[in-house]
C-alpha positions as CSV (number, residue, x, y, z in Angstrom):
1,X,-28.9,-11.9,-12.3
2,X,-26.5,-12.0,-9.3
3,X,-23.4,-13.3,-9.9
4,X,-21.3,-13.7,-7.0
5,X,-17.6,-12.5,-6.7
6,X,-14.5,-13.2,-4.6
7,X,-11.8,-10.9,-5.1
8,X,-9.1,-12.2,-3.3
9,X,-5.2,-9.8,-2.8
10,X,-4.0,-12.0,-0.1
11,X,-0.3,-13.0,0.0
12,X,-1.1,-17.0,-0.1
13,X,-3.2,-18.7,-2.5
14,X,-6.8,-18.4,-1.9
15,X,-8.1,-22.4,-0.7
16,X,-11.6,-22.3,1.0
17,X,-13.7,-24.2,-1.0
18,X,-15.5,-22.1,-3.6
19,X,-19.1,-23.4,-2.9
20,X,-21.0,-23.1,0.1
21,X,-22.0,-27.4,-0.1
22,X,-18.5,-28.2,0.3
23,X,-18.5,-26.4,3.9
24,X,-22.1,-28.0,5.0
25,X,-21.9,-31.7,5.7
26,X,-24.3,-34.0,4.4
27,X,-27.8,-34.6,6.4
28,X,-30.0,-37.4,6.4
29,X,-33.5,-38.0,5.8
30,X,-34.4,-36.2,2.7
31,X,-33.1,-32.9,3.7
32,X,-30.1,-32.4,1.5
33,X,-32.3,-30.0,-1.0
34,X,-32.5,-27.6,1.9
35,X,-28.1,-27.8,2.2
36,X,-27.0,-24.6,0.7
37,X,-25.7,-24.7,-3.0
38,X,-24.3,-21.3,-3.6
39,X,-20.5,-21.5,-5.8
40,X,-18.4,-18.1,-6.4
41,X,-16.5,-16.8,-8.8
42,X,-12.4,-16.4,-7.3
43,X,-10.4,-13.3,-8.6
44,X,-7.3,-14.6,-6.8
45,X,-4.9,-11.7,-7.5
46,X,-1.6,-13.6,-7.2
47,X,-2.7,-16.3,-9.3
48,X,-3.9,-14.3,-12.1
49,X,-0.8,-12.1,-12.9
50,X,1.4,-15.4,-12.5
51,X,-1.2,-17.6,-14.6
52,X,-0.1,-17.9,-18.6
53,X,-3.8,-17.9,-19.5
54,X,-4.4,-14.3,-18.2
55,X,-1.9,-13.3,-20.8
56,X,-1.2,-9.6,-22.3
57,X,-2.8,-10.7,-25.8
58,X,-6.4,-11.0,-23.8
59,X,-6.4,-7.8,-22.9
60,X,-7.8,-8.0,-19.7
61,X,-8.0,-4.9,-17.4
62,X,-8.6,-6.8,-14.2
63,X,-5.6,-8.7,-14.6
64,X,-3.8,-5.2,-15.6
65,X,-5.2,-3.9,-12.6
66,X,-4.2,-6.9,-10.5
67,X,0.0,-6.7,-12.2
68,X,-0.5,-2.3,-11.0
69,X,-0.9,-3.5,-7.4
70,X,1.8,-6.4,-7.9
71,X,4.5,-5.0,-9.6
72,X,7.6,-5.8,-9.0
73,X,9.6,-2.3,-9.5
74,X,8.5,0.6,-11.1
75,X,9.6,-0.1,-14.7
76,X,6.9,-2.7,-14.7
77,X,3.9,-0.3,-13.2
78,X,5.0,2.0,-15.9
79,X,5.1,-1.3,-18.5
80,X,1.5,-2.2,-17.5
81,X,0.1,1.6,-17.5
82,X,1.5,2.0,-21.1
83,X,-0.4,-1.1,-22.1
84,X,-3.6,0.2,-20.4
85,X,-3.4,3.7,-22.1
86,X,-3.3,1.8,-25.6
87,X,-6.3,-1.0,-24.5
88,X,-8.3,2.2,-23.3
89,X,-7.7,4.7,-25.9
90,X,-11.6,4.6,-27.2
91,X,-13.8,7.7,-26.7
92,X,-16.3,5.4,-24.9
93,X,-13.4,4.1,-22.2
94,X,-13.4,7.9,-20.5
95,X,-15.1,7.1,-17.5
96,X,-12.1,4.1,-16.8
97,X,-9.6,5.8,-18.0
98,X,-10.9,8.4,-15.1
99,X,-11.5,5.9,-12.4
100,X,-7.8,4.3,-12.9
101,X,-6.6,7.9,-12.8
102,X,-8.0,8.2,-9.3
103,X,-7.4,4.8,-7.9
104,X,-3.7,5.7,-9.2
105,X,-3.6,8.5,-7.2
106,X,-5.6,7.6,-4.2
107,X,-4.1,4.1,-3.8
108,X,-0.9,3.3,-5.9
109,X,0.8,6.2,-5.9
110,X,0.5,6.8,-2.0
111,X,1.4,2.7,-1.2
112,X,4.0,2.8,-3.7
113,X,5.6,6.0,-2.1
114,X,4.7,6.5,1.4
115,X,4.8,9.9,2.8
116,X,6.2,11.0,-0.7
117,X,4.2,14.4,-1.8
118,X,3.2,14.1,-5.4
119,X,1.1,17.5,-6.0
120,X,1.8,17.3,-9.5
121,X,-0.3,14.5,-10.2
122,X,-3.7,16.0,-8.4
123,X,-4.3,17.6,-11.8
124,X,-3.9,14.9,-14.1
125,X,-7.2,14.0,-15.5
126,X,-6.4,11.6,-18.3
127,X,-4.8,8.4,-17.9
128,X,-1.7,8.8,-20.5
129,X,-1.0,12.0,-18.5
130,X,-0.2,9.9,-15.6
131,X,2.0,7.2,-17.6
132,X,4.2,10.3,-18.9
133,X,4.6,12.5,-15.4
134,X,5.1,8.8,-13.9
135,X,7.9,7.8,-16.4
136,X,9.4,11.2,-16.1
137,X,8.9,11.5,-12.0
138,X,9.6,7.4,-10.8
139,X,13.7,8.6,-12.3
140,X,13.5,11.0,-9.4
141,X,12.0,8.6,-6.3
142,X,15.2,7.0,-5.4
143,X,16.5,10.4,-5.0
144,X,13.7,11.6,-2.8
145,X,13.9,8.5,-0.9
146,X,17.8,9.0,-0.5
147,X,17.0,12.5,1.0
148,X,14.0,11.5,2.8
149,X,16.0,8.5,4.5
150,X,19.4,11.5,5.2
151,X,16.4,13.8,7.2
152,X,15.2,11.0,9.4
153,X,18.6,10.1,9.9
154,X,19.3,13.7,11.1
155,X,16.1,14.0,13.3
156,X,16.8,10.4,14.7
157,X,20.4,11.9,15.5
158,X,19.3,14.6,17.1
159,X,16.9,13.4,19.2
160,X,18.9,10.6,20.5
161,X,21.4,13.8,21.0
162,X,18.8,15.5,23.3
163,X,18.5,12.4,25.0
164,X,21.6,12.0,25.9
165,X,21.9,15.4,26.7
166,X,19.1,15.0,29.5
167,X,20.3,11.4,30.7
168,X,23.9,13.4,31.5
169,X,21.7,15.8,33.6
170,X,19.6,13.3,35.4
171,X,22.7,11.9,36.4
172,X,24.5,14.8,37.8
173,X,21.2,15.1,40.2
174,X,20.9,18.9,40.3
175,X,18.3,20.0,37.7
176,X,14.5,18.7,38.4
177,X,12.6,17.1,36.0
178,X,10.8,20.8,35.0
179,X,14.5,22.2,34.2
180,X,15.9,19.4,32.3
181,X,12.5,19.0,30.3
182,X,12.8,23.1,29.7
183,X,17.1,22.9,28.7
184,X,16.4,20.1,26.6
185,X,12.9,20.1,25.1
186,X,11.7,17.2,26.1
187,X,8.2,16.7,27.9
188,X,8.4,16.4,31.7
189,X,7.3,12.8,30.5
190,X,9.9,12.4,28.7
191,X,12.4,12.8,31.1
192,X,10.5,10.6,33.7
193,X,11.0,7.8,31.6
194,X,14.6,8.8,31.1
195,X,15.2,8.5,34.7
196,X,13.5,5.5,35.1
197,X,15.2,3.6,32.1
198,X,18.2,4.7,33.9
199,X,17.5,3.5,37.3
200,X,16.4,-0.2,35.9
């Protein structure tokens, strides 16, 4: 059997129409048994984690799955993987446990924190592992992000610094392009543009 799936993450409500018929018009003459008639079943995302009847009581992974790449702030990831590690607790729920371990690490973790190094979590093998480093690491993101956000302040300062340093330069009309780009550290690119902003 083939059953046909549409799983949908979009930001808007999925509304083609969910058989193949309703996008072939009618024809004549007998030939309507040769119109396609092929309907799908639609795993909106969105509509799942905000529809009652996917509720917590059913116990429904894809929905759990769907919430993990919804969440709204990291108490709720952490909520939904805690309910997870107790739905998947049974000896013959390994091989998920494992594959949400990955896609946690391989997806999640690196959309929910950007450029943030998280080595510690390479080892983890088990999927309560990850809900207790998580619980005990997420305390320390807005930290990391606090510090991240300083640094590129810094660089961002300092290269608007050099910048400037090389647009006082061009201006005094002594240096070439070559001497700036070498007092400055800029690419003889660089520098060209410089000059050119500055002559617009």
């Amino acid at each position: 059997p083939v059953l046909p799936i549409v799983l949908y993450n979009g930001e808007n409500r999925w509304t083609a129409a969910q058989n193949v018929a309703d996008l072939v018009e009618q024809v004549p003459g007998g030939l309507e048994r040769y119109r396609p008639d092929l309907a799908y079943l639609l795993l909106d995302e969105g509509a799942v984690i905000s529809d009652p009847e996917w509720s917590d009581h059913m116990r429904n992974v894809a929905a759990a799955l769907f919430r993990l790449e919804h969440n709204r702030d990291e108490q709720d990831m952490l909520e939904v993987l805690g309910t997870l590690v107790e739905w998947l607790k049974a000896p013959e729920q390994t091989g998920l446990r494992r594959a949400f371990v990955v896609w946690i690490r391989r997806v999640l973790l690196p959309n929910r924190a950007p450029g943030m190094e998280l080595p510690e979590f390479n080892e983890l093998q088990d999927l309560h592992e990850v809900h207790d480093m998580l619980a005990e690491r997420i305390k320390q993101w807005p930290e990391r992000w606090e510090e991240k956000g300083r640094q590129e302040g810094r660089q961002e300062g300092e290269q608007r610094g050099i910048e400037k340093t090389a647009r006082n330069l061009i201006k005094l009309g002594v240096l070439s392009d070559e001497q700036i780009a070498e007092a400055t550290g800029l690419t003889v690119a660089d520098v060209e543009g410089l000059r050119e902003e500055d002559t617009q």
